[in-house]
C-alpha positions in Angstrom: 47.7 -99.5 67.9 44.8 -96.9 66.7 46.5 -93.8 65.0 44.4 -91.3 66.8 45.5 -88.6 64.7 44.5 -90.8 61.3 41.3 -90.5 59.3 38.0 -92.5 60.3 36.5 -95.4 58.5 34.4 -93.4 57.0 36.4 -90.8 56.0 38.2 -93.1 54.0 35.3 -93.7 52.1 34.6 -90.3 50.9 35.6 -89.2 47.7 36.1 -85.8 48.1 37.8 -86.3 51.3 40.1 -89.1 49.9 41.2 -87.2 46.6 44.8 -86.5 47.1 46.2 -83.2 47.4 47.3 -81.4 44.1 50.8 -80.7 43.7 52.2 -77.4 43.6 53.2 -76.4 40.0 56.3 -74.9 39.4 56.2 -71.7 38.6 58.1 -70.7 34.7 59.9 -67.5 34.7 59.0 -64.8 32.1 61.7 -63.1 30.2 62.0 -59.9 28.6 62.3 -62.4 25.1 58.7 -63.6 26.2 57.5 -59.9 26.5 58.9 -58.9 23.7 57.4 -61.8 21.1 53.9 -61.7 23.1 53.6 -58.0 22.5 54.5 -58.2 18.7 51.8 -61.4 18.2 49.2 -58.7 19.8 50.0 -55.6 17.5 50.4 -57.9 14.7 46.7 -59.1 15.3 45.3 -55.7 15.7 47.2 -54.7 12.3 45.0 -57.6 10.8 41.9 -56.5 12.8 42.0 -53.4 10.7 43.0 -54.5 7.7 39.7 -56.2 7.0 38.0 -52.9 9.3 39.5 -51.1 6.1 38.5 -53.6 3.6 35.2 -54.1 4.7 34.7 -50.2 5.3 35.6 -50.0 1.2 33.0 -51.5 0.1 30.4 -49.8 2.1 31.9 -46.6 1.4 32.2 -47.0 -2.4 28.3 -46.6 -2.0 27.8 -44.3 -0.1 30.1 -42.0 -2.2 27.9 -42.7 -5.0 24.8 -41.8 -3.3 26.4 -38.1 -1.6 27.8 -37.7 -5.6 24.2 -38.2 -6.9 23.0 -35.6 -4.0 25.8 -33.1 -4.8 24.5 -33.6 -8.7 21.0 -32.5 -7.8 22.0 -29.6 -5.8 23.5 -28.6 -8.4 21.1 -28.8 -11.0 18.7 -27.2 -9.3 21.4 -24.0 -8.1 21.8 -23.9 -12.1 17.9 -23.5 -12.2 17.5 -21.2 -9.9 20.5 -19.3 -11.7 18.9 -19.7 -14.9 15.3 -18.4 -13.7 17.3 -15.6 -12.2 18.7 -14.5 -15.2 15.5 -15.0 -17.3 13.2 -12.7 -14.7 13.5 -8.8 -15.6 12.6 -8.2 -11.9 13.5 -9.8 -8.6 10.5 -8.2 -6.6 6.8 -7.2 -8.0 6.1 -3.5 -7.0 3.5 -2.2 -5.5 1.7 1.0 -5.5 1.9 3.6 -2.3 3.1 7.1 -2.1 3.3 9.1 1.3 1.5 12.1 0.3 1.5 13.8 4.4 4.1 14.3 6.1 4.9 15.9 9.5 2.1 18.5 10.5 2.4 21.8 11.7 1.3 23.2 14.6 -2.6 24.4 13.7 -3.8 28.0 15.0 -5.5 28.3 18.1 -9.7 27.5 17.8 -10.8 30.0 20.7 -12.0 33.4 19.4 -12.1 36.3 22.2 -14.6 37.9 19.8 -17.1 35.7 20.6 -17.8 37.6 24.1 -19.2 39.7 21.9 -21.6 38.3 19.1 -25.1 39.1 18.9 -26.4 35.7 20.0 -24.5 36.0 23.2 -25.8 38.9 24.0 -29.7 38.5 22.9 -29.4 35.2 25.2 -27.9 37.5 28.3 -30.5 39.9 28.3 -33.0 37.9 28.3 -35.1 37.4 31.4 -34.3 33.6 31.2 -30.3 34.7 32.1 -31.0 36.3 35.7 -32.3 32.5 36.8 -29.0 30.4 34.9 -26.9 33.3 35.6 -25.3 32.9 32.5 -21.8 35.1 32.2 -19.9 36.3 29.5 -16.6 34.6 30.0 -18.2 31.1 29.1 -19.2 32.0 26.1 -17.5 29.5 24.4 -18.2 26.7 26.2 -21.8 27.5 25.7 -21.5 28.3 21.9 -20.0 24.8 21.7 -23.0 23.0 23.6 -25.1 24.9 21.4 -23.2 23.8 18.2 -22.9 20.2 19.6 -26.8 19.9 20.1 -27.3 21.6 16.7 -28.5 25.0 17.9 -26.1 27.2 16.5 -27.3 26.3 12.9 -30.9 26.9 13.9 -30.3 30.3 15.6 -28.5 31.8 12.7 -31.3 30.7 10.6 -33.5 32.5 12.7 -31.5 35.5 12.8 -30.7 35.2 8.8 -27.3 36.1 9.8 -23.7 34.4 10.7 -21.7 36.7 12.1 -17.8 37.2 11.5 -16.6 35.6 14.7 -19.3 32.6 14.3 -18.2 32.0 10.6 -14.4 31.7 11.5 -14.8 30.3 15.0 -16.9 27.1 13.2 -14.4 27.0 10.6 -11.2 26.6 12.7 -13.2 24.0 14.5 -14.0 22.4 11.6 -10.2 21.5 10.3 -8.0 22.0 13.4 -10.0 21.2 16.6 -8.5 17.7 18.5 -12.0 16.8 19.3 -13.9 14.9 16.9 -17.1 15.8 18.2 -16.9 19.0 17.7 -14.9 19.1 14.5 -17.9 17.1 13.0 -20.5 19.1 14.5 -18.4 22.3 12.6 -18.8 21.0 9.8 -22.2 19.9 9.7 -23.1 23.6 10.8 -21.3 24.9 7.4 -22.9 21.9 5.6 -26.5 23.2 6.5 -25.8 26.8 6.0 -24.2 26.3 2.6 -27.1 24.1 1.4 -29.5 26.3 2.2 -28.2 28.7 0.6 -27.9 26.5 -2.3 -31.6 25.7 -2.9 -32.2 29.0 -2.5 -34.3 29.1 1.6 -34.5 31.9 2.9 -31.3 33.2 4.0 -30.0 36.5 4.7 -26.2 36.7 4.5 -22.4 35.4 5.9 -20.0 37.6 7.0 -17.0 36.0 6.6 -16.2 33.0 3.7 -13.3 30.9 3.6 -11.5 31.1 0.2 -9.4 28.7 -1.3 -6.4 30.3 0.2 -7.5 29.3 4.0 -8.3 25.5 2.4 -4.5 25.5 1.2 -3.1 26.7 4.5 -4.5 24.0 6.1 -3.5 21.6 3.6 -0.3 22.8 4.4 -0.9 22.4 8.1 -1.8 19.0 8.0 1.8 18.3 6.3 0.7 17.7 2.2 3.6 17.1 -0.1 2.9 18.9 -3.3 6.0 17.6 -4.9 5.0 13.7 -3.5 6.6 12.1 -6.3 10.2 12.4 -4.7 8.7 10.7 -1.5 8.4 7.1 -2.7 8.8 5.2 0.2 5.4 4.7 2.7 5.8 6.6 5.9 6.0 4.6 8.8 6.0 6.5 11.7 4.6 6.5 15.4 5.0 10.6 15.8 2.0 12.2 16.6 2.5 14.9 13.9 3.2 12.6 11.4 0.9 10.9 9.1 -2.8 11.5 7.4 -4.5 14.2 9.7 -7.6 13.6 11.6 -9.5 16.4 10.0 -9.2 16.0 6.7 -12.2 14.2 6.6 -14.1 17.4 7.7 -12.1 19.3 5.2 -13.4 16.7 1.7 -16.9 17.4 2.6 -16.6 20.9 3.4 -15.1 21.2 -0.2 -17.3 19.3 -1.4 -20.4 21.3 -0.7 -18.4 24.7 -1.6 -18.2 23.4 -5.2 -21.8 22.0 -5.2 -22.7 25.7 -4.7 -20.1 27.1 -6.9 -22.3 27.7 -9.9 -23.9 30.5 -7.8 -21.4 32.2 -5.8 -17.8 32.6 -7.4 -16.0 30.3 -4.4 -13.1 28.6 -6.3 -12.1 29.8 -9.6 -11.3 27.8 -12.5 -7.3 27.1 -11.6 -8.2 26.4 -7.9 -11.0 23.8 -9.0 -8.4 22.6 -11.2 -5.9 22.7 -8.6 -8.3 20.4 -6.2 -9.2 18.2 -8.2 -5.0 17.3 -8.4 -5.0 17.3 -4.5 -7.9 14.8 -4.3 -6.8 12.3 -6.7 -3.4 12.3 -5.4 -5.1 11.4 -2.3 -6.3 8.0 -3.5 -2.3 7.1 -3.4 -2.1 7.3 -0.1 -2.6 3.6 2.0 -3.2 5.1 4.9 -6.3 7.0 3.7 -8.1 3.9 2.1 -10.2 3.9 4.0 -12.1 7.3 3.0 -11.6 6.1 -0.6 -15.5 6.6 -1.3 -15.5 10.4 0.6 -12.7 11.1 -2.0 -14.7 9.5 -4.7 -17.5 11.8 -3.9 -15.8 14.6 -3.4 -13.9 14.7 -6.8 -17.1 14.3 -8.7 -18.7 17.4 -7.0 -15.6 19.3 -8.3 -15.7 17.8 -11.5 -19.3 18.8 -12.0 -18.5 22.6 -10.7 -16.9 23.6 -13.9 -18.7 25.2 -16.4 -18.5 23.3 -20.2 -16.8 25.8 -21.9 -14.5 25.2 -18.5 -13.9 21.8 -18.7 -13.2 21.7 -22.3 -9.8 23.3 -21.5 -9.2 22.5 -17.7 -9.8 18.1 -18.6 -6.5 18.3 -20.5 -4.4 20.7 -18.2 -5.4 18.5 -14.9 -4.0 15.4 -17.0 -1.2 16.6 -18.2 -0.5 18.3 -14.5 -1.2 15.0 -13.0 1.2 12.7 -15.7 4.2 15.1 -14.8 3.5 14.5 -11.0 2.6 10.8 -10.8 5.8 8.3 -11.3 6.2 5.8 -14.1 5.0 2.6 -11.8 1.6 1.2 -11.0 1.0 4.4 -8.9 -0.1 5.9 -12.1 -2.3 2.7 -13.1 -3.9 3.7 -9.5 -4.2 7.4 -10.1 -6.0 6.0 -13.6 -8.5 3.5 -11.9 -9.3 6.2 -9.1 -11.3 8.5 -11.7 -14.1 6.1 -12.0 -17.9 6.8 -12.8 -19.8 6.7 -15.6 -20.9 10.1 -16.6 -19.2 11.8 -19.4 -16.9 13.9 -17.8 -15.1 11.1 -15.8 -14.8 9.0 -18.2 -13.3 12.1 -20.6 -10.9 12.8 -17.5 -10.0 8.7 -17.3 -9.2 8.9 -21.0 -7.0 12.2 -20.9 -4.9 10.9 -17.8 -3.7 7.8 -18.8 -3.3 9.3 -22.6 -1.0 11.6 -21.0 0.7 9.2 -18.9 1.2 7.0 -21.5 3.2 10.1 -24.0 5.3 10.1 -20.7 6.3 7.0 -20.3 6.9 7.1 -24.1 9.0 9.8 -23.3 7.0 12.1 -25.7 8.9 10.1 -28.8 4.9 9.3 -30.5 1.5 11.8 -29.6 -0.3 10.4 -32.3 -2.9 7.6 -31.8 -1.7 5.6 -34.9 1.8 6.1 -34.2 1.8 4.9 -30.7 -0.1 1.6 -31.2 2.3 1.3 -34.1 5.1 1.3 -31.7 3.6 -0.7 -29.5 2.7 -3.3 -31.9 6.8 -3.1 -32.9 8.1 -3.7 -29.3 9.0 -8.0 -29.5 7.6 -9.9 -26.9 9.4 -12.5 -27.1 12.7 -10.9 -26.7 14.3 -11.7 -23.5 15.5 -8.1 -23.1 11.8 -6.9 -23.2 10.7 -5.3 -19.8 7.4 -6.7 -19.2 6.9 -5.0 -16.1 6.3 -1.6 -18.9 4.7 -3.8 -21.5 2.2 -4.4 -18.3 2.1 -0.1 -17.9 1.7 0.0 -21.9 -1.2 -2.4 -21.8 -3.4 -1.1 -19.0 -2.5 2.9 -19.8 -4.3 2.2 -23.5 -7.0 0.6 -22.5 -8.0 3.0 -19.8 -7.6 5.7 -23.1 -9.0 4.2 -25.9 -12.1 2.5 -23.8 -12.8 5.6 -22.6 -12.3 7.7 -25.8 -14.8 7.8 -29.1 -11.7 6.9 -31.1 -12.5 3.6 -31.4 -16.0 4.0 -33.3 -14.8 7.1 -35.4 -10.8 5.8 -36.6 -11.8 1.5 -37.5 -8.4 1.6 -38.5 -7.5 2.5 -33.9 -9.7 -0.8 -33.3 -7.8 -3.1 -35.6 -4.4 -2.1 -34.4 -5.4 -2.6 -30.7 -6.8 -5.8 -31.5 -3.2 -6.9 -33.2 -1.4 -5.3 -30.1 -3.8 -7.9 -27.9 -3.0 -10.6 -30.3 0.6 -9.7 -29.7 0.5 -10.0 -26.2 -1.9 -12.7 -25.6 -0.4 -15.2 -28.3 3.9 -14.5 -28.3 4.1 -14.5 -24.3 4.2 -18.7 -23.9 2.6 -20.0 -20.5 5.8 -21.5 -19.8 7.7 -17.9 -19.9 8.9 -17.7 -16.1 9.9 -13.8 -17.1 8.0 -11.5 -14.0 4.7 -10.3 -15.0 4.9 -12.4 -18.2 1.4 -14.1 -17.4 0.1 -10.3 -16.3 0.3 -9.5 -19.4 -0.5 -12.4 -21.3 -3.6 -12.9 -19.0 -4.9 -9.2 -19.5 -4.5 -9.3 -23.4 -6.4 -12.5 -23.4 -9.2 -10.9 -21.5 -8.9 -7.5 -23.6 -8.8 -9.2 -26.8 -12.4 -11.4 -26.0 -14.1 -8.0 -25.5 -12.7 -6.1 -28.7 -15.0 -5.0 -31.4 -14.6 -7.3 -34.7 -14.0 -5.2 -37.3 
């Protein structure tokens, strides 16, 4: 019989088809014994895992140890350096020079004149027949007295006249160093600027009224905010007030001094303290930053009052101003400033150069030596190369004597004043080492080096 439910011929062929059936396996049973030792094989392989982790991590960090200890070394070296250079300088900053010399201004007097309604050249111009087709009026007065100064009338019509009447002369001049407008503030002052030169060569010119005197000058110094006593105010101002700071007209107020002492030789404007006086107020304005810019308007103006004293004048007033100007100025490189302001090369500035910083120098001596021989001795004594020597002076020392003895006849009468400069330089150039790291160790060296090039052999 055919086994219908059996496989085919062919069937019985195939390999796949004819492979027997696999057997079930017989599933083991895990106890907690099993567990127990399979966990234990596991952490006892991970122990060994790192254990070598460890080893191996050893030897790589043995290394890098050494190369953090080497990195840790150098740090430290240069800390020590640092320390060491520390120690070494006499300064941690370099100064610089810089005194506030305004400070907050004052309300300035009014500039309109009610008087002016009634000044001759108003009234010539309103009766004349030119008014009735203008229709000119009194109450504008002003506004046409400042067209006229403005278009440089005014100065043209006085001359005419030969006369500047009272209200004129003091209306222009509170224009001049108080008015907000800088068009007319200039145009004030090139009005006195005319009239006062042509009085001073002498044109034909009849008389002033009213004359500012040195008083009305120092009120409006004192306006604009000037600190006499400046050398108690050592920081710069830094300020955004409007009343705070240099004033806008003190420009007008240099040149109007400026021409008042050109013409002082022929009518008694200043006298001999108040020149004395301004000359102080100008060069203390060199120290101001803010004002550097008017450096050559200062320059000018303290050589017209230098040249406004008389020479039986100066003789005396050349020391006071320097030992006035020692007392005020500190003992820092303001006072090298105040010294290399009073350029020029006529004889007085140079004399005035020479007296300053001989003056300045007895200060900062503190008034121990006066003589000429026995300060350059004392200078010559000071040690260089002593660590405890403040350079920073030495560098005050150095530039004060040069700025005295160059400018002085002592070196061509006293040979003995050239040779102990020279030593001094020789001191200073030669002791100070190029590798001294002390502050201004190669200002000074450098300086003296120069110095000593251009002394006169003996």
């Amino acid at each position: 019989m055919i086994d219908m439910d059996g496989p085919l011929d062919f069937e019985s062929e195939d390999p796949l088809l004819s492979s027997s059936t696999p057997k079930k396996k017989r599933r083991k049973v895990i106890g907690l014994d099993d567990l127990l030792t399979d966990y234990y094989k596991e952490k006892s392989r991970l122990v060994e895992r790192e254990s070598k982790r460890a080893k191996a991590s050893k030897c790589y960090n043995s290394d890098e140890d050494d190369d953090v200890s080497k990195e840790t070394a150098f740090f430290e070296t240069i800390d020590e350096c640092q320390q060491q250079m520390k120690e070494i300088s006499s300064e941690d900053e370099i100064s610089y020079w810089g005194m506030q010399v305004f400070g907050n201004q004052k309300t300035p007097p009014p500039v309109t004149f009610p008087e002016l309604r009634s000044c001759e050249i108003l009234n010539s111009f309103m009766n004349n027949e030119l008014n009735s087709s203008v229709e000119f009026r009194a109450e504008r007065g002003e506004a046409f007295l400042e067209g006229l100064i403005i278009n440089g009338w005014l100065s043209k019509l006085v001359f005419m006249c030969g006369h500047v009447e009272k209200s004129i002369a003091m209306w222009t001049f509170n224009l001049m160093l108080y008015s907000s407008k800088e068009e007319l503030r200039t145009s004030a002052c090139d009005f006195w600027c005319s009239i006062l030169s042509k009085t001073e060569v002498d044109l034909p010119f009849a008389k002033i009224d009213w004359f500012p005197s040195y008083s009305d000058l120092k009120r409006a110094l004192e306006i604009y905010g000037f600190l006499p006593n400046f050398s108690s105010n050592r920081e710069l101002m830094n300020t955004d007030s409007d009343t705070g700071g240099p004033p806008q007209n003190i420009r007008a107020w240099m040149k109007f001094m400026a021409i008042c002492c050109q013409v002082r030789s022929k009518h008694s404007i200043f006298s001999t303290s108040e020149a004395e006086e301004l000359i102080e107020v100008v060069i203390c304005l060199f120290l101001d930053r803010q004002l550097q810019g008017l450096s050559m308007l200062f320059y000018e103006c303290m050589l017209s009052v230098i040249s406004c004293f008389t020479e039986k004048e100066w003789h005396y007033s050349c020391e006071k101003v320097a030992k006035s100007l020692a007392c005020r100025v500190p003992q820092d490189l303001n006072c090298l400033r105040i010294v290399e302001c009073i350029s020029g090369v006529n004889t007085r500035s140079k004399c005035l150069r020479s007296a300053v910083a001989f003056q300045i120098l007895v200060n900062c001596l503190d008034n121990k030596v006066t003589d000429a021989e026995e300060i350059l001795k004392f200078l010559i004594s000071i040690n260089v190369k002593d660590r405890s020597c403040d350079l920073f002076k030495m560098y005050i020392y150095l530039v004060l004597t040069e700025n005295w003895l160059y400018s002085n006849p002592l070196l061509e009468d006293k040979p003995m004043i050239n040779e102990m400069w020279s030593l001094y330089l020789r001191n200073c150039s030669c002791q100070i080492t190029n590798t001294d790291l002390r502050t201004y160790a190669s200002k000074v060296r450098n300086k003296a080096s120069y110095l000593l090039q251009g002394t006169v052999k003996g």
